[in-house]
C-alpha positions in Angstrom: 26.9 -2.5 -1.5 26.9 0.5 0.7 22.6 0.7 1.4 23.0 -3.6 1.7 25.3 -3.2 4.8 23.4 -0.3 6.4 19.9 -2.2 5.9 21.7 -5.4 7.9 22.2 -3.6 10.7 19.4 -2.2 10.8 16.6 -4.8 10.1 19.1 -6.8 12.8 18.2 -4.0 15.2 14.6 -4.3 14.5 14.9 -8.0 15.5 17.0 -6.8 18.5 19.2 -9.5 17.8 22.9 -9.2 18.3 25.6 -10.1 15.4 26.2 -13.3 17.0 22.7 -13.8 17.2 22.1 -13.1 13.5 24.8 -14.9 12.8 23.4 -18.1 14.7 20.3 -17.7 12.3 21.7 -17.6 9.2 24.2 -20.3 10.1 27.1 -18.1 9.6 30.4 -16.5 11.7 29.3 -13.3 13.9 32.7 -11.6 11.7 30.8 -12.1 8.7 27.7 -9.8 9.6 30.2 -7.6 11.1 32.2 -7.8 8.1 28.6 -7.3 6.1 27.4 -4.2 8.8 31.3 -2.5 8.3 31.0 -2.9 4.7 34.4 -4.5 4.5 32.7 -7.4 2.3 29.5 -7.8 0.5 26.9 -10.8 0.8 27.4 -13.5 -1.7 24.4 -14.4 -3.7 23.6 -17.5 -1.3 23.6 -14.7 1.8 21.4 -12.3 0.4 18.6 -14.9 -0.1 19.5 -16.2 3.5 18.7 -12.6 4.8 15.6 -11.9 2.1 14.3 -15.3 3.7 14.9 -14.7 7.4 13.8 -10.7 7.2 11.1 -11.8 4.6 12.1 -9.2 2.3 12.7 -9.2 -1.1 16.3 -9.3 -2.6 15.4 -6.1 -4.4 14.2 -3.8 -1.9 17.2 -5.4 0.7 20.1 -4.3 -2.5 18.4 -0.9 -3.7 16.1 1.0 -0.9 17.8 2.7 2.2 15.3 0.9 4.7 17.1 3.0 7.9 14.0 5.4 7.9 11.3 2.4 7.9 9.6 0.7 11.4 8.5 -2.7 11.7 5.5 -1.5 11.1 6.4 0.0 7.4 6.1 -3.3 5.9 3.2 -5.3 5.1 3.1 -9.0 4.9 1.6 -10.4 1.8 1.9 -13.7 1.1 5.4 -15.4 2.6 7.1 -11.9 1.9 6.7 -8.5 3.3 6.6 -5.4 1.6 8.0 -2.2 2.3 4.9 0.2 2.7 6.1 3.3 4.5 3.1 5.8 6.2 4.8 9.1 4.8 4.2 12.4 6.4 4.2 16.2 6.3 6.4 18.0 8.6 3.7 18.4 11.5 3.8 14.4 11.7 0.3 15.0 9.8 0.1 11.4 7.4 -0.1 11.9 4.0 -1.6 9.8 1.2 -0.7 9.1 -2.1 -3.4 9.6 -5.0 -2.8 7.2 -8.4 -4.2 9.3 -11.5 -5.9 8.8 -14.4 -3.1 8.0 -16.4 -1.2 5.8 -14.2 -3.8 3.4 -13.1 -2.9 1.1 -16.0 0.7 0.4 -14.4 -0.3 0.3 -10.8 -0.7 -3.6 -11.0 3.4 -3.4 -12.4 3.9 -1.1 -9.4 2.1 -1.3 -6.8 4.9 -3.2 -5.0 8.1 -0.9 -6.2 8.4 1.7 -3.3 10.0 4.1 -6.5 6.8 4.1 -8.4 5.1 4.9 -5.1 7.1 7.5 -3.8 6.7 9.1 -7.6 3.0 9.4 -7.2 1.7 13.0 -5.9 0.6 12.9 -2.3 -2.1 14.6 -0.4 -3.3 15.9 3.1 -6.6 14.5 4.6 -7.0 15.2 8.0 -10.1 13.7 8.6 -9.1 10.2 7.8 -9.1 7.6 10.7 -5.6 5.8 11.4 -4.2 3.4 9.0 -2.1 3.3 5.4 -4.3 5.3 3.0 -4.3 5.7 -0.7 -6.3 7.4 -3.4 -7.7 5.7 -6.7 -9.8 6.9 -10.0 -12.9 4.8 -10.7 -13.5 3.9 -13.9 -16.9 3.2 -15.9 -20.6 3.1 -14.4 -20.6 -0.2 -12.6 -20.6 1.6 -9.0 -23.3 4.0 -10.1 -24.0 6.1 -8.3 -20.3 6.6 -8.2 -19.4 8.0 -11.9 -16.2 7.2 -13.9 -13.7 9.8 -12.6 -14.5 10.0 -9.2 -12.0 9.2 -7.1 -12.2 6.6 -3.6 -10.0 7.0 -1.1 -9.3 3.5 0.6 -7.8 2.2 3.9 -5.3 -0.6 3.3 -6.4 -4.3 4.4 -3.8 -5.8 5.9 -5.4 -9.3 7.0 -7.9 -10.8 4.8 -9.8 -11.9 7.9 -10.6 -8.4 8.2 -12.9 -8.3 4.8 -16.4 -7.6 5.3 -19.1 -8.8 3.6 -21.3 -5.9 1.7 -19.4 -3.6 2.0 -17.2 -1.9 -1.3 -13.3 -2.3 -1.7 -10.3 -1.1 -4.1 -9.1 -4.5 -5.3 -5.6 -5.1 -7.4 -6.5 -8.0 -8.7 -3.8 -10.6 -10.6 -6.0 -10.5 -14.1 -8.4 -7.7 -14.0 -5.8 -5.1 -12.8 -7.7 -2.4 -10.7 -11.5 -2.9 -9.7 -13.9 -0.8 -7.3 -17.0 -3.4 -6.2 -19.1 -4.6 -3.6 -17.3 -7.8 -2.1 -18.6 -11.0 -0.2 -16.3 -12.7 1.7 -16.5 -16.0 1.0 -12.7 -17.2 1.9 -13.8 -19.7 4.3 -16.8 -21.3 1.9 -14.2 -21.4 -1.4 -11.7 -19.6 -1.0 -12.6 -16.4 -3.0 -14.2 -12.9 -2.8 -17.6 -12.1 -4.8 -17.8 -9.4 -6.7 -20.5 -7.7 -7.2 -21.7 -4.4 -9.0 -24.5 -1.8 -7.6 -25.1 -1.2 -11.6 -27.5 -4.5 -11.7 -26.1 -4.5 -16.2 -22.8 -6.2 -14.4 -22.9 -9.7 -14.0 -21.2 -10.8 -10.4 -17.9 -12.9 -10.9 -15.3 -14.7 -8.0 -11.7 -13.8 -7.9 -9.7 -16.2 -6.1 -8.2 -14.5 -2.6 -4.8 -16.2 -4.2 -4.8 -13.9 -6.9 -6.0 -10.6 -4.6 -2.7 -8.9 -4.6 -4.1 -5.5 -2.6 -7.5 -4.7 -1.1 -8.4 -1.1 0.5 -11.6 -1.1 2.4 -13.5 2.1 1.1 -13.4 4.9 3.8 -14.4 8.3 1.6 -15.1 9.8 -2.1 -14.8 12.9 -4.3 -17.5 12.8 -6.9 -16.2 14.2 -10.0 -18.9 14.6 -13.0 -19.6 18.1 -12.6 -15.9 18.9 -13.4 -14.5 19.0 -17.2 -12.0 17.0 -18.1 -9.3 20.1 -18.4 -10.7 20.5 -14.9 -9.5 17.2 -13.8 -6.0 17.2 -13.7 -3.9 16.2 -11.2 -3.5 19.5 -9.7 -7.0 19.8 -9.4 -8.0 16.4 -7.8 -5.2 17.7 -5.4 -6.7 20.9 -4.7 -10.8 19.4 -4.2 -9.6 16.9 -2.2 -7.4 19.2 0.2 -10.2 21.6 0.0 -12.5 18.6 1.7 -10.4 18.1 4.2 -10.3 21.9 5.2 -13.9 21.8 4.9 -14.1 18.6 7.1 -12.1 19.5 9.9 -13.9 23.2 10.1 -17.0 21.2 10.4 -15.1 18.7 13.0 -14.1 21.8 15.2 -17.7 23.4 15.2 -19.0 20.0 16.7 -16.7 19.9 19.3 -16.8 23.6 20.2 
């Protein structure tokens, strides 16, 4: 229970609250969280779902991820629980996003919450990007032509569903269609739902109910892809276009400026 009594004291810090303070919260002695932070004594079952409450955090993340490196701002809030969702970056402080391949895609909606599976996937330079928590995704099918299966859009995370803009095209995780690129109409306020809608007019709009909208990513850049092969598009080489686009980019960003 060694990463359990580290992550106390440090999500206690976080909330700048004192032991005895933490202790008044959870409605327990200040000797036990000191006890807890020392690791003289684990949390009992009752105690850890005390903390996952308070801290909104799951039990899982609280037990197994050392959470010493993370901010406040590493975690997302999505529903009545927040997520650990970590900007990474390079060793100049440069942030780094994480692409999802081909391949993978089908377990993203089993992962896309398990900071293992995410720190698994490869991850990528764009300097160009504008601030926020990126992340790379492969499109599938022709229902975004012009955008062809295999291309891949690089999204900015959507934290508050407030934020949502109507007409414009979003990444969705969705609870029973998995992983969908569309056109979205916000209409949270009218029934509580997104539209979905496809710029191939042979796909019938549907709704998806903003209950069942696990992630969204707001639609920020894309590598089109159907001039490669597919030996060409590996991995390695999505890597290597898109890092080549950002070099590109920000050569083109430093001749406007000059």
């Amino acid at each position: 229970m060694k990463m359990i009594s580290k992550n106390i004291k440090h999500l206690r810090t976080l909330k700048k609250l004192s032991q005895e303070g933490l202790a008044d919260e959870l409605g327990v002695t200040r000797s036990r969280i000191g006890s807890y932070e020392e690791n003289r004594s684990a949390p009992t079952i009752e105690l850890l779902i005390k903390l996952s409450d308070y801290f909104k955090i799951p039990v899982d993340i609280l037990i197994k991820n050392d959470l010493t490196k993370s901010k406040d701002s590493s975690f997302i809030e999505i529903g009545n629980q927040r997520v650990l969702f970590p900007i990474t970056v390079d060793p100049d402080n440069e942030n780094l996003i994480e692409v999802v391949p081909v391949k993978a895609s089908a377990g993203y909606l089993a992962g896309y919450d398990d900071p293992e599976y995410i720190e698994q996937l490869e991850k990528i330079k764009l300097p160009f990007l504008p601030t926020g928590k990126h992340r790379a995704f492969p499109i599938k099918g022709d229902s975004m032509l012009p955008m062809k299966s295999g291309s891949y859009v690089v999204g900015r995370f959507v934290e508050d569903r407030k934020d949502i803009k109507s007409g414009r095209t979003y990444v969705l995780v969705t609870l029973n269609d998995g992983m969908v690129y569309k056109r979205v109409i916000n209409n949270i306020d009218l029934n509580g739902s997104l539209l979905l809608i496809s710029d191939n007019k042979m796909y019938h709009d549907y709704s998806v109910p903003i209950d069942e909208v696990l992630e969204i990513w707001e639609f920020t850049c894309s590598i089109n892809t159907q001039e490669y092969s597919e030996e060409e598009l590996k991995i390695s080489s999505i890597i290597t276009m898109f890092n080549d686009l950002g070099i590109e980019l920000k050569a083109l960003e430093k001749m406007a400026t000059s």
